[in-house]
One Martini backbone bead per residue (centre of mass of N, CA, C, O) as a GRO file, in nm:
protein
  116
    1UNK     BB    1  -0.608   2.082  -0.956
    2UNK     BB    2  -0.639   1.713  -0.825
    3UNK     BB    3  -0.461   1.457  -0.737
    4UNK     BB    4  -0.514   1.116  -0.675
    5UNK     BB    5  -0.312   0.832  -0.474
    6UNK     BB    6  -0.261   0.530  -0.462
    7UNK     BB    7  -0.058   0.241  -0.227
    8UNK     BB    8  -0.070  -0.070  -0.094
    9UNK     BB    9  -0.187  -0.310  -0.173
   10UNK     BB   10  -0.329  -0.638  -0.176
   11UNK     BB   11  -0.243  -0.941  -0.064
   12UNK     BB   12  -0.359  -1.092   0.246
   13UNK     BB   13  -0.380  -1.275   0.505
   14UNK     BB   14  -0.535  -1.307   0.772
   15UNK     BB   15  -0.442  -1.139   1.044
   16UNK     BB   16  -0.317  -0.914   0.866
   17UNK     BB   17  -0.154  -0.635   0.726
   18UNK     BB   18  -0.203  -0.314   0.579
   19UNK     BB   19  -0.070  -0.022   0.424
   20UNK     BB   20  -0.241   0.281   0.280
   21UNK     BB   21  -0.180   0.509   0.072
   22UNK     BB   22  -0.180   0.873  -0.009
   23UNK     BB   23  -0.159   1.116  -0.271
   24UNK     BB   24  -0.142   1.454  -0.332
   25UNK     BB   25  -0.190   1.681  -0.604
   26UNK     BB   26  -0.146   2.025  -0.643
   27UNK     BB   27  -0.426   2.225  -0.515
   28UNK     BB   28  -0.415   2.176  -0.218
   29UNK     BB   29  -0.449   2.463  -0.047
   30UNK     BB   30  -0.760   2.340  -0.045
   31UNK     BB   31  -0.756   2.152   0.150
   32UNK     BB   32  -0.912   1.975   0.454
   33UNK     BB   33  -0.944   1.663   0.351
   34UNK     BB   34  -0.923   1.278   0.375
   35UNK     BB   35  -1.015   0.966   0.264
   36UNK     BB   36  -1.197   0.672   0.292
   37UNK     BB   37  -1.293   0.375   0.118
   38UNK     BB   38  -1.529   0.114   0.003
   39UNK     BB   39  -1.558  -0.171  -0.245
   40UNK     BB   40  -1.768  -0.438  -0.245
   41UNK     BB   41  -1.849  -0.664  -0.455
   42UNK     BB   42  -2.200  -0.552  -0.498
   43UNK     BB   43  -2.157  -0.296  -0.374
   44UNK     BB   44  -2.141   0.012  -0.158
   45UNK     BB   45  -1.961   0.264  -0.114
   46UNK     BB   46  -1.810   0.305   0.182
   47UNK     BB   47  -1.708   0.435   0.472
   48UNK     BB   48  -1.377   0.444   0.656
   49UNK     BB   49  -1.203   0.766   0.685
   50UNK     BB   50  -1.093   1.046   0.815
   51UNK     BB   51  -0.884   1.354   0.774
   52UNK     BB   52  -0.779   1.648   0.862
   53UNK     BB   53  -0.622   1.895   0.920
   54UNK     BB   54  -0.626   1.947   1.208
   55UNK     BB   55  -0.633   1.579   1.299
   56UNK     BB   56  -0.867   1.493   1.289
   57UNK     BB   57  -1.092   1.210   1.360
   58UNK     BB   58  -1.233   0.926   1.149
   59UNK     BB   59  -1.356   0.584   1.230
   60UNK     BB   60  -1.559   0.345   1.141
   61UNK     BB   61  -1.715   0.106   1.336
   62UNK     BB   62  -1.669  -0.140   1.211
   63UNK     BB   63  -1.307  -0.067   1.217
   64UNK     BB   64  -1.198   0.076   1.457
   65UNK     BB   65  -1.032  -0.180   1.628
   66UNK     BB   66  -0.799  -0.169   1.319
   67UNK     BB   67  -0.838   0.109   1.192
   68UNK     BB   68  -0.602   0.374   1.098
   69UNK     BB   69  -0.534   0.749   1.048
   70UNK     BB   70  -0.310   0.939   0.862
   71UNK     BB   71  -0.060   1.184   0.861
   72UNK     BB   72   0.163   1.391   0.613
   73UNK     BB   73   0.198   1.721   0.634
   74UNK     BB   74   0.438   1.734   0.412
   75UNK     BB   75   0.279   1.563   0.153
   76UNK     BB   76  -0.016   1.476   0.130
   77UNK     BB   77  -0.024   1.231   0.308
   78UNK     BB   78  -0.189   0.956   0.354
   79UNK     BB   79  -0.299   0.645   0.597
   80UNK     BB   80  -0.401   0.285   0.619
   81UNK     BB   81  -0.426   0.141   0.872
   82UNK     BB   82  -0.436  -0.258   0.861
   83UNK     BB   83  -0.571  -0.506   1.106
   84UNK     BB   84  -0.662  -0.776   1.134
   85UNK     BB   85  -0.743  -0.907   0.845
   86UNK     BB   86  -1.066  -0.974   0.661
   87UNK     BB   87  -1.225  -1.084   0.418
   88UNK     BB   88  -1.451  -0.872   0.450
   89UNK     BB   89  -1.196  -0.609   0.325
   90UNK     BB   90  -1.243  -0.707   0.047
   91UNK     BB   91  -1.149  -0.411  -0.169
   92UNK     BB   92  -1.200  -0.126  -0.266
   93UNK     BB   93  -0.994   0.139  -0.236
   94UNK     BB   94  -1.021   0.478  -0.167
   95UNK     BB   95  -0.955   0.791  -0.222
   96UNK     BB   96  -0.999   1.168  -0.092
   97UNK     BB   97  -1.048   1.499  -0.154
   98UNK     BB   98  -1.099   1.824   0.017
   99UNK     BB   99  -1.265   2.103  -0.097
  100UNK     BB  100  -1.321   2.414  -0.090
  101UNK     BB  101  -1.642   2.422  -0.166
  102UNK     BB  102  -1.687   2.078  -0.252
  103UNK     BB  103  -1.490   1.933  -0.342
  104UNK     BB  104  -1.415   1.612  -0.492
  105UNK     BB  105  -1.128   1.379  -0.496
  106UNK     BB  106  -1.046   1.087  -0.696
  107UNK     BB  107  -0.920   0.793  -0.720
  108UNK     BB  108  -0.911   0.485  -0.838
  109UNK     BB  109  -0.763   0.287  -0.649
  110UNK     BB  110  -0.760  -0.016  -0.473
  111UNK     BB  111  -0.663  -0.357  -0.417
  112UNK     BB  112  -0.785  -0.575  -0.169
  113UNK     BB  113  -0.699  -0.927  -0.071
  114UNK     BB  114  -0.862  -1.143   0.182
  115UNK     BB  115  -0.738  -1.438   0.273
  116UNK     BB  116  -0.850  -1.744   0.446
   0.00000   0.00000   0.00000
């Protein structure tokens, strides 16, 4: 089995930064990648940014200008640096680790809210 944990959440007013933490925990041994998500109320959970054991990433197009992924190989954590934050980023941020085989594991969430 895998846990995966947020960390790192909070208010920040408009154009301020926060970086959110994940770390795995478990049978890590098998996992290959971990994202992040959000969900703003209402809506539905979007995809935000991915990163591989490899090191490659991806973060998605709307965000890609000011959030970026990284990793702590000795860790297994990564890391949602999120700078420049606007009020639409305001969400449930997820962490997800995503295990071969197919499994994907997630977190509670983390609530970011962004003061304008």
């Amino acid at each position: 089995q895998i846990q995966v944990a947020e960390s790192g959440g909070g208010t920040v007013q408009a154009g301020g930064s926060l970086r959110l933490s994940c770390v795995a925990s478990g049978r890590t041994f098998s996992l290959y990648a971990m994202s992040w998500y959000r969900q703003a109320p209402g809506k539905e959970r979007d995809f935000v940014a991915r990163i591989w054991w490899s090191d490659s990433a991806t973060v998605a197009d709307s965000v890609k200008d000011r959030f970026s992924i990284s990793r702590d190989t000795g860790k297994d954590t990564i890391y949602l640096q999120m700078n420049t934050l606007k009020p639409e980023d305001t969400a449930v941020y997820y962490c997800s680790a995503h295990e071969y085989g197919g499994n994907e594991y997630w977190g509670q969430g983390i609530q970011v809210t962004v003061s304008s």
